[in-house]
C-alpha positions, 0 to 999 in steps of 0.5 A: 817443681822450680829448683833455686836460680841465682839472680844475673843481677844482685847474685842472690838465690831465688825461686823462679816463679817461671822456669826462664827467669834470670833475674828474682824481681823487676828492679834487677831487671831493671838496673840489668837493662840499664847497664846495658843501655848505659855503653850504647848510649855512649857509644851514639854520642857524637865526638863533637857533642859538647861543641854542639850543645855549646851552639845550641845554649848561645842560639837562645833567644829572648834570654835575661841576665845574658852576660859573661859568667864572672870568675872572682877574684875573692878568695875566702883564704890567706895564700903564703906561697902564691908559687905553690899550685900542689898542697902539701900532704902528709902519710896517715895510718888507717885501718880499713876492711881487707877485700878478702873479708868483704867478699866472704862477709857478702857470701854469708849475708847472700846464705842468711838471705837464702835461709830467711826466704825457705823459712817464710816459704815453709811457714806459708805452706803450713798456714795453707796445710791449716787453713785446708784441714780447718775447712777454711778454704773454700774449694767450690765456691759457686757451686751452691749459687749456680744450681740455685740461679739456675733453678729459681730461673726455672721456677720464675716463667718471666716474672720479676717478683717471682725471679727473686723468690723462687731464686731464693728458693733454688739457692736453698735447693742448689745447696742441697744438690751441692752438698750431695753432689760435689762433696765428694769432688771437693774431698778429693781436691782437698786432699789433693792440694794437702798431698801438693803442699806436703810435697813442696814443704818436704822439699823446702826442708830439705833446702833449709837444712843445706842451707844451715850448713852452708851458713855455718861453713861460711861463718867458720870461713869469714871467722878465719880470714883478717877483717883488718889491714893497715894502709896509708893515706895522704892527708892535706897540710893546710898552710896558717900564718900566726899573729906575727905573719909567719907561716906554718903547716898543720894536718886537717885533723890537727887543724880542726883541733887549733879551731876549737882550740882557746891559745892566745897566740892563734887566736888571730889565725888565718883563713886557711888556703882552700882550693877552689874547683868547678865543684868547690868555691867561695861565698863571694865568686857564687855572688859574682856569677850570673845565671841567664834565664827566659824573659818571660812577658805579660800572663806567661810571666805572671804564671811561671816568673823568669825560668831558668834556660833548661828547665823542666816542667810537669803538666798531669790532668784528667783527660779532656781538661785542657792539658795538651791545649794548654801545652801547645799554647806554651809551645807556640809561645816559647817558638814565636819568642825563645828558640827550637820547640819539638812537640812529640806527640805519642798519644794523639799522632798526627791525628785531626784532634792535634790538627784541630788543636793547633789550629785553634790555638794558631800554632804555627810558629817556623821554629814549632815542631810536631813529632809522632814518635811511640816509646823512648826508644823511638826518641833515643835513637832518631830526635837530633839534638836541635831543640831549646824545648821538648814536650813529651805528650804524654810521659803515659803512652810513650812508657817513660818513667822516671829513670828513663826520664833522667836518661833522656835529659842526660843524652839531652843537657841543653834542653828544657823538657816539659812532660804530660802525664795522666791525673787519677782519680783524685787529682794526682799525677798518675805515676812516680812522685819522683818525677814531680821531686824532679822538675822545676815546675810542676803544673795541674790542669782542671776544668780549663784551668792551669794551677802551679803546684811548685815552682823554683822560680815564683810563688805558687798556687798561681792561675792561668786560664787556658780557654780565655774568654773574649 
């Protein structure tokens, strides 16, 4: 009998189905692996990785809108004292949770969780308890059917027809023999399994009941600790000046109130002095910036528009559609015009199919590159952090998923991924939709044609034919 574990990851009791399981589902030992992986993925990054990244953007080619970014000189504020670099602050009293409440707070909600599982697991024994003394679980499903089969095969001598009938009359025999012969088997599994489930209900019980007790020992526990204390906090004092050009410091709350406020003599008020950051700026300076993005010609510009330089796109269609074809093709495009490509091949390899099909579509650009690496772990550890452009064929065989998908373009920033995933049987990309939410572009590829079904850069609906016709 399993006894209750205490998951490694959220620290919430479970009933192991296996006896070495350490974690109560896949998304902890998930998020477990991840935490992990985080400090060795750190830890592979070079100490010059930004200087290298910086190289990588400035090698592009074929790059529009490639001038200086412009840093504004417009502020949407009234400075008064252009000398002051650090706003003024004022201390505030707030009350906030003591730690010590959130600690027993969580210890209580880990007991109610704990009870709410015993308790559905004791209701499922009891549906099972029913269900086997009503008779409403079937116990030898085929044993009827198997002595009928048997003997209507018997009385047929090769005959079609006579296969059919005389089964139907071995199954009226076969269940005759069932009842006579395996009812007393199907008595003593019975009871067998209603003994089993008393046993594990009795015990369940017993769960249930200390965890009660524990709930109300907790709750008695939370009951006596402060859940408040009292701290204080600096809160920023916005300069104004009044009609009459003379400065004044408010609080933001207080500030918030002279907005709605109707007096007559701050009716002219000022825009405030607002810091601008890398995170925060101005309406005006966001207008001044310039994004650089791939001059795209001809069909591949009708298709996609002008992407940005790191993109991302997602390619799914049943096999044999053109998926991959079509994939090469936009390789072989963006190496002869834009930068580094590396076409990583997990399901085809350097097989003769991905030969052929780089042959045909005369791919075989110097800046185009095949690369037969299995999983993600394979990519992680040996692709060099030289390409402008890495196609994932296909996100399927080589066992990405969405988080593992973000973790890539983090250990990769500068570059633009273009993945390949598997269609189902109506149409859709086989895996998560986050990956789909996640990408720039999204593409369907069916019966040799490339329809967009999202795009940031221009409309959608667009069509591109992958096997064009002379």
């Amino acid at each position: 009998m399993n006894k209750t574990k205490i998951c490694q990851q959220c620290q919430q009791p479970f009933i192991p189905k296996r006896s070495d399981a350490v974690f109560c589902g896949d998304t902890c030992r998930w998020n477990n692996w991840r935490e992990k992986n985080a400090a060795k993925v750190a830890a592979k990054q070079p100490p010059a990785e930004v200087k290298q990244e910086n190289i990588l953007t400035q090698t592009l080619r074929g790059v529009a809108g490639d001038k200086p970014v412009k840093k504004s000189v417009f502020s949407a504020i009234s400075e008064i004292d252009k000398k002051e670099d650090k706003p003024n602050f004022v201390l505030k009293d707030v009350q906030v949770e003591t730690e010590a409440y959130k600690q027993a707070k969580a210890k209580l909600d880990q007991h109610h969780t704990f009870v709410k599982r015993v308790t559905d697991a004791i209701n499922a024994c009891n549906e099972q308890l029913k269900g086997l003394q009503n008779g409403n679980i079937s116990l030898l499903p085929i044993t009827a059917t198997a002595a009928g089969g048997y003997i209507g095969n018997k009385q047929s001598k090769g005959d079609p027809l006579a296969t059919f009938v005389s089964g139907l009359i071995g199954f009226g025999i076969g269940k005759l023999a069932d009842v006579v012969l395996f009812e007393e088997d199907r008595e003593k599994q019975k009871q067998k399994n209603i003994t089993l489930l008393n046993e594990k209900k009795v015990e369940l019980q017993k769960q249930h009941i200390e965890e009660k007790k524990a709930c109300e020992q907790a709750t008695i526990f939370l009951n006596g600790i402060p859940r408040y204390e009292t701290k204080q906090i600096k809160e920023p004092v916005i300069q104004f000046s009044n009609v009459w050009g003379k400065p004044f410091n408010l609080s933001k709350t207080q500030s918030l109130k002279v907005e709605k406020s109707e007096n007559k003599i701050l009716g002219d008020v000022k825009p405030p002095i607002i810091q601008t950051t890398d995170k925060v700026i101005s309406s005006k300076e966001l207008k001044t910036m310039d994004y650089k993005s791939l001059n795209f010609q001809n069909r591949w510009r009708d298709f996609f528009g002008l992407p940005a330089v790191i993109f991302s796109l997602a390619v799914h269609g049943k096999p044999g559609e053109g998926k991959s074809t079509f994939c090469i093709q936009f390789a072989q495009y963006l190496a002869e015009n834009f930068g580094m490509v590396v076409f990583i091949s997990g399901e085809e390899g350097f097989s003769k199919t991905l030969r052929d099909k780089v042959v045909n579509n005369k791919a075989d650009s110097p800046f185009l590159f095949f690369a037969d690496y299995k999983n993600y772990d394979e990519i992680k550890d040996k692709l060099e952090n030289k390409f402008h452009f890495i196609f994932l064929d296909s996100l399927d065989t080589l066992q990405i998923d969405t988080m593992r998908l973000r973790d890539l373009r983090e250990l990769f920033p500068n570059s633009a991924f273009i993945t390949i995933s598997q269609s189902t049987k109506d149409g859709k990309m086989r895996g998560s939709n986050e990956i789909v939410h996640d990408a720039d572009i999204a593409v369907k590829v069916e019966n040799g044609v490339a329809i967009t079904t999202k795009n940031r850069f221009k409309e959608r609906d667009m069509r591109f034919d992958v096997f064009p016709k002379n």
